[in-house]
N, C-alpha and C positions, 0 to 999 in steps of 0.2 A: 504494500500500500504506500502510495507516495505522500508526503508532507500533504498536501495541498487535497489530499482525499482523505488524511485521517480527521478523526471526528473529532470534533471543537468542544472544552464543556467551560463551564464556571464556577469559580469559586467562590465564594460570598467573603469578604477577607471586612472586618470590624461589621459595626452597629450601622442602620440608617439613621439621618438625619435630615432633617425639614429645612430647604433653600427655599426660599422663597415662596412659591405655587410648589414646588417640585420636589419628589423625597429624592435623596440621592444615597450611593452607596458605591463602595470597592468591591470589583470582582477581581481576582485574576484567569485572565483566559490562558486555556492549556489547549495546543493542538495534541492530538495523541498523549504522552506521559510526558511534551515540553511545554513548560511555562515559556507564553510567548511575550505578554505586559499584562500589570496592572491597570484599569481604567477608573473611574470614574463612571457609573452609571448615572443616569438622571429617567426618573419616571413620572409620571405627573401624579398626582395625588389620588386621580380618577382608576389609572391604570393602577396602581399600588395598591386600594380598595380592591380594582378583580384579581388581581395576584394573591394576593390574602388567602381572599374567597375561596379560590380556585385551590390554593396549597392547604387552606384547615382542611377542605369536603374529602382529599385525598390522603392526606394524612388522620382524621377520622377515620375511613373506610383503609387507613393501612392496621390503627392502633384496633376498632371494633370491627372487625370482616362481621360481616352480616348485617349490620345497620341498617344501611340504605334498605336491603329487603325487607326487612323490618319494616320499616318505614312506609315504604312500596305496600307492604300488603296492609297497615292500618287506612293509609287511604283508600285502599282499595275498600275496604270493609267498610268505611266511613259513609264513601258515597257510592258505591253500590256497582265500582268496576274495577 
């Protein structure tokens, strides 16, 4: 696999913090097992709300497996499908 095909991840490296409108925060990107730089991210306050969201309901259904089903079938029972 060449540089430029291996997969890209990040690292979350300290806390976020509120600029302005905007959260910001330190990743370090790694191609494959090289650190390539650290950046500076900037998300807007809007998007950092759905990333939240998105990473509790996932990490929920990592810590409770079954939940959602759960879930799933009390509505289901509630209203009648």
């Amino acid at each position: 696999m060449m540089d430029d095909e291996a997969p890209r991840r990040l690292k979350l490296t300290g806390g976020a913090r509120l600029v302005g409108d905007r959260v910001a925060v330190f990743a370090m990107v790694f191609r494959g097992p090289v650190h390539i730089a650290t950046e500076e991210v900037f998300l807007s306050v809007d998007d950092a709300s759905v990333l939240q969201a998105q990473l509790t309901r996932v990490l929920d259904a990592r810590s409770f497996p079954g939940l959602d089903r759960m879930d799933r079938e009390k509505t289901r029972t509630r209203y009648g499908f």
